[in-house]
N, C-alpha and C positions, 0 to 999 in steps of 0.2 A: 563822258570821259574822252579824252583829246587821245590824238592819237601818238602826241610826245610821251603822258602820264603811261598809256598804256604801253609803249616801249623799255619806261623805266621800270615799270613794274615786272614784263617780261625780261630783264637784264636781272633783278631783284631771283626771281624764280629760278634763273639760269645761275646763277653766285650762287644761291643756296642750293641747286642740285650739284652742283660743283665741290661745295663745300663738304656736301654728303660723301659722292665720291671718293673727294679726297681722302676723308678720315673711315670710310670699308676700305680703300684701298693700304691705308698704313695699318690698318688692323689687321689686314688680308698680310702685309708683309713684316709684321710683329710676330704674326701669327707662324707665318712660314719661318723665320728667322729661329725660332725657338725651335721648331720640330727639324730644323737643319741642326742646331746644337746639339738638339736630344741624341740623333741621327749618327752625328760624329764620337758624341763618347759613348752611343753603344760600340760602335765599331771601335774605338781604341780600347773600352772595355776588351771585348771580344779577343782583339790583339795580343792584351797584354796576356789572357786566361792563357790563349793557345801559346806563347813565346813560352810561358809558366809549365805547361805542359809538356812541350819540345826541351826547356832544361830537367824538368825532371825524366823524361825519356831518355836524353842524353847520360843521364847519372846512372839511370839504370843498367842502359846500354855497356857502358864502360865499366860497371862492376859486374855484368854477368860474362865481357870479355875476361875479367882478370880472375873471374872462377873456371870460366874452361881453359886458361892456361894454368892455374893449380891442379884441375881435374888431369889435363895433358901430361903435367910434369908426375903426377902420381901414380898415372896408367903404367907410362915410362918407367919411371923406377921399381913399382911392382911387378913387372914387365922384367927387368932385370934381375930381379932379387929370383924372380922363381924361375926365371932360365940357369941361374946360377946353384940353384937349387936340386933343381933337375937330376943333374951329375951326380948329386950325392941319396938322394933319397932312395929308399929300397923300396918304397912304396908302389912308385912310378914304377921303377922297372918290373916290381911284380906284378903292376897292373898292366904295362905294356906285354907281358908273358901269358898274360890270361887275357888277353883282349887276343895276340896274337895267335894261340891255340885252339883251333876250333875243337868244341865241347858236343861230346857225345849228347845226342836226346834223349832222353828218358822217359823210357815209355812203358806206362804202368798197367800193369796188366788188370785186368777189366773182371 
């Protein structure tokens, strides 16, 4: 074997490890290209759950505001009704007359 044949043949072996290379390295970056895809719609998955989450928080949010201003406005008016009340009922003030009289003990004999 001369030592031209044996250069082209070595040039031969270097092309095809070349060649090899080349095609693990686009498999290597097919490969990666896909788990970069997978990658981004889990995360705009993810995105969208939590924004989906945050509007429904926000809905909650803002109706449990507009029951403690009905809860407020009720306290208030009941709040009203029974101060207004106060004045007239004979209940109260009988209860204020017995609340305000201190009561004998009673003490039973043994």
């Amino acid at each position: 074997m001369s030592e031209n044949d044996f250069l082209k043949e070595n040039d031969l072996l270097h092309e095809c490890e070349s060649i090899e290379d080349d095609d693990k390295r686009l498999k290597r970056r097919e490969k990666n290209r896909v788990a970069a895809q997978r990658s981004r719609k889990k995360q705009t998955q993810k995105a969208d759950k939590l924004h989906e989450e945050y509007k429904c928080l926000e809905y909650e949010n803002c109706s449990l505001k507009k029951d403690v201003e009905k809860l407020t406005d009720e306290l208030r008016r009941l709040t009203e009704v029974l101060k207004s009340h106060e004045s007239i009922c004979p209940l109260i003030h009988c209860a204020i007359n017995l609340m305000s009289v201190p009561r004998p003990e009673v003490i039973m004999p043994r």
